[in-house]
N, C-alpha and C positions, 0 to 999 in steps of 0.2 A: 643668478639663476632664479627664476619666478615658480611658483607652483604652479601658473597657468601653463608654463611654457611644457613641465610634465605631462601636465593633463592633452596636451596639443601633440607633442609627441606619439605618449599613448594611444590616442586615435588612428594618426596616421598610419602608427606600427600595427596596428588590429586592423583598420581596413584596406592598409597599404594603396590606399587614393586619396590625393589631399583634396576631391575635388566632396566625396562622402564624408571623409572626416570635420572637412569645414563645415559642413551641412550638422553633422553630431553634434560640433559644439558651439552651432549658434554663432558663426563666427563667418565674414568673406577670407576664399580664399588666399587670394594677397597677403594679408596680414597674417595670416596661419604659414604661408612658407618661411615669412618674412621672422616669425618669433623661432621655428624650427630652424633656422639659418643663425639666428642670433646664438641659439642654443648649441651646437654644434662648433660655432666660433670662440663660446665662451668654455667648452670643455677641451677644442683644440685636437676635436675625432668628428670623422665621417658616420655621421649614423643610417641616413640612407642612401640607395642609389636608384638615382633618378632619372627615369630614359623617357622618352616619350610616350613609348607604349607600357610602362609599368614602373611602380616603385616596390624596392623591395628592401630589406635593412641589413646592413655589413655584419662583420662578424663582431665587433664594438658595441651595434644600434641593438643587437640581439642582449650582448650582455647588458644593457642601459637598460632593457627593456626591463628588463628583471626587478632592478634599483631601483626604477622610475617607480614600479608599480608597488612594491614593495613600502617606498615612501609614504606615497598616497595613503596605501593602507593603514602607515604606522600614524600619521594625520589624522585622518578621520577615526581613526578607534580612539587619537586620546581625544579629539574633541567630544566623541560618542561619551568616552567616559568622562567629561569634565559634566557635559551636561545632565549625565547620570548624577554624577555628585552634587550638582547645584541641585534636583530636585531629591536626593536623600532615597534614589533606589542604590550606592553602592556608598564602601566609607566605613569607617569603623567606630564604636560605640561604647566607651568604656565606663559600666554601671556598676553600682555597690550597693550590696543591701542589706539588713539585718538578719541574723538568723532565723525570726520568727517571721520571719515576710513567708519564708519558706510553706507557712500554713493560713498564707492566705491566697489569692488569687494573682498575685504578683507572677508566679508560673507559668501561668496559665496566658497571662499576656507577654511574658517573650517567649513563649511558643507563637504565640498570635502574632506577633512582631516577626519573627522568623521566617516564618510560613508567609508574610506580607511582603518582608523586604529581605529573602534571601541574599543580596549582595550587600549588605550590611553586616560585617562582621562585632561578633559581641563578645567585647572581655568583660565577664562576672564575679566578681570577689566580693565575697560575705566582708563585713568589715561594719567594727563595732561605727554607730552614729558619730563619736568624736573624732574617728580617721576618716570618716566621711565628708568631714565637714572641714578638715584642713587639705583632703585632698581635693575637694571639688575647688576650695578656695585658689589652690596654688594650680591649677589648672593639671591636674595628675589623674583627676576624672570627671563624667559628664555630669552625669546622673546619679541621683542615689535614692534609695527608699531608708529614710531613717526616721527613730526618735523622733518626736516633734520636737523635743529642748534644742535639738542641735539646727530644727529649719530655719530659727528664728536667727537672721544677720544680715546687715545691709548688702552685702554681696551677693545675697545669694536671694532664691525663688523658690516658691514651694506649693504645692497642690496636696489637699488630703487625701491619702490612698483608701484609707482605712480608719473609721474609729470604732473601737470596739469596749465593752464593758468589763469592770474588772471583776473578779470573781476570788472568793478566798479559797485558795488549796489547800489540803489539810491529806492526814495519812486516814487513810480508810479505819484506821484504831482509834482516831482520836475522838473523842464525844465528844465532838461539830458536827464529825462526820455522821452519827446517825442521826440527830437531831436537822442537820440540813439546812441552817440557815446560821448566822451570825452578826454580830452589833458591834462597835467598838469594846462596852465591856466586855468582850468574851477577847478581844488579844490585850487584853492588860495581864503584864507577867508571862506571857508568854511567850516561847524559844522564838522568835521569830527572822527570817530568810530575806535581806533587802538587798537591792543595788545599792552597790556603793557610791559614797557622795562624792568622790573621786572623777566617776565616770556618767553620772547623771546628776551636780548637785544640786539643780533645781526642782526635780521631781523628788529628789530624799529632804532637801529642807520643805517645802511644801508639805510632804507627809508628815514629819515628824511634827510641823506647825500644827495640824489637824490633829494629831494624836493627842496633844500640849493640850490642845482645843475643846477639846472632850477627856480630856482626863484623865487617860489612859499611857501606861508605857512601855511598850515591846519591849521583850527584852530579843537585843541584838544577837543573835549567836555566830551568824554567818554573812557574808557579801558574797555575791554573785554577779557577772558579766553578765548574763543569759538567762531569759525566761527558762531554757531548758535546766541550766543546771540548777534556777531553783527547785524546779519538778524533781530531777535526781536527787538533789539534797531532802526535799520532802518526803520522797519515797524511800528513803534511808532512813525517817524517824528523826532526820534532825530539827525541826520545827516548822512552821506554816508561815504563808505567804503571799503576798495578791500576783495574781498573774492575768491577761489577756484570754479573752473568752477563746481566739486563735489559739491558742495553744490546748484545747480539749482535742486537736488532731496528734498532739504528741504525750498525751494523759499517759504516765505509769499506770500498769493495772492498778495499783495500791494505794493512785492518791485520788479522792475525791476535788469537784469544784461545787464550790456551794453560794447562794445567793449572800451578800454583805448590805444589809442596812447602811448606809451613807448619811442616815440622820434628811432623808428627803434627799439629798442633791445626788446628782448621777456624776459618776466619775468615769470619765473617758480615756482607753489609750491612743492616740492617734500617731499613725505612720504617715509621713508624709512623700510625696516624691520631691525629692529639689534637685533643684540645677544653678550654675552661675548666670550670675542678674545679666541681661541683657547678651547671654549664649544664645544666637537663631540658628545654630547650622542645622543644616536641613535634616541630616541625622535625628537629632537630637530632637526635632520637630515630630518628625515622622515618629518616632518612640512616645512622646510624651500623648501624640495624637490618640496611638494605639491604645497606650493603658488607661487614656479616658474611659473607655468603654466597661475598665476592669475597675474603676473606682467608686468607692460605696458613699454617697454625697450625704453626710449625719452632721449632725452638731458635732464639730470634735474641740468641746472643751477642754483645755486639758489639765490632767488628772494629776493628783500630789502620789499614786500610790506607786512606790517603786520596789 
């Protein structure tokens, strides 16, 4: 059975004239009775009946009729949707991103994403940069907005989302806080609030080398996952700590951010977007298209402070 011979059928059964129907589909009529004859031989049923002055269809050609069209339809919709997915308006999308993405414009473009490519479904899971970076590798996700430590690997791809400044947070009691500025000597000996070297150890050896550097030594009191929970630990009194200028949209009332002397050099946090080296699917395209528009193009050096 041919899909032509469907589509030749259906005609006939709609205009009930092979002499109109040939004419619909571009076809003489000879070879139009002749594939309709073939079709009915190879199902082994009468589908229409055929008098000189009219065709009309059995009580078989009526049920086929249904099938026949039914087919067609189920055809053409998947090709409709295959060719949707080759161009990435349907398909699914599965991104990760940091919890501090959450205050930057990262939002704001898969809303934009959304509203663009409605038939593209989005699985989002906050997920620390180093689950980021072994699941985009094992093929468990597409996309992710992470860390820069964790963009940097032969597998993988990466565009700067974001790079932003860091800033020292301190509890609104602390004299930094009114004074309003700060130098490396002002955190020597003091309680101080890092990521662990565990989860970041390139940006915690980098910093502790600068510290080393200038002569200064935090004293360590706590590690933290998450820009936020250094804010909460801050705002608790437990000591200070650099944080992303992004995160003055999630400020404790209690903790101040204050400018940090760097000794001249600007230190950078940079988010990046990545994806696996050499991923085109069209998804994936169309997303990374989108949050073009949301990315802030700065030097993103990157920074030792963690």
């Amino acid at each position: 059975m041919e899909l032509r011979q469907l589509k030749y059928f259906i005609a006939v059964a709609e205009e009930l004239h092979f002499g109109r129907a040939a004419e619909r589909c571009h076809i003489a009529q000879p070879p139009l009775s002749q594939q309709i004859k073939r079709l009915e031989e190879e199902l082994g049923v009468k589908l229409l009946e055929r008098t000189s002055r009219k065709v009309s269809l059995t009580d078989e050609g009526t049920t086929f009729l249904a099938v026949a069209r039914d087919t067609i339809a189920t055809l053409e919709g998947g090709i409709e949707k295959m060719n949707m997915m080759a161009e990435g308006i349907i398909g699914k999308l599965r991104v990760g991103f940091l919890s501090s993405g959450l205050f930057t414009d990262f939002l704001k473009g898969v809303t934009a994403f959304r509203k663009r490519y409605p038939g593209i479904q989005l699985d989002i899971r906050e997920m620390q940069s180093s689950d980021q970076n072994l699941a985009l590798r094992s093929g468990e996700m597409d996309v992710g907005l992470s860390h820069h430590c964790y963009a940097n690997h032969y597998h993988l791809e990466a565009r700067t989302f974001l790079a932003d400044r860091y800033y020292l947070a301190v509890h609104e009691e602390h004299p930094l806080a009114e004074r309003g500025h700060a130098g490396y000597p002002d955190i020597d000996r003091e309680p101080f609030i890092m990521f662990s070297r565990q989860h970041y150890p390139d940006a915690y050896d980098r910093a502790i080398g600068r510290y080393h550097k200038y002569g200064v030594q935090p004293r360590i009191v706590q590690e933290a996952k998450t820009h936020l929970t250094k804010l909460s630990l801050i705002a608790a009194g437990m000591g200070i700590g650099f944080v992303p200028e992004r995160m003055r949209a999630a400020l404790p009332s209690t903790v101040r951010l204050i400018p940090f002397d760097f000794q001249g050099e600007v230190h950078l946090t940079p988010l990046k977007l990545v994806w696996r080296k050499g991923d085109r699917s069209p998804a994936l395209r169309c997303f990374l298209e989108v949050m073009e528009g949301f990315c802030r193009q700065e030097n993103d050096s990157a920074s030792g402070c963690a």
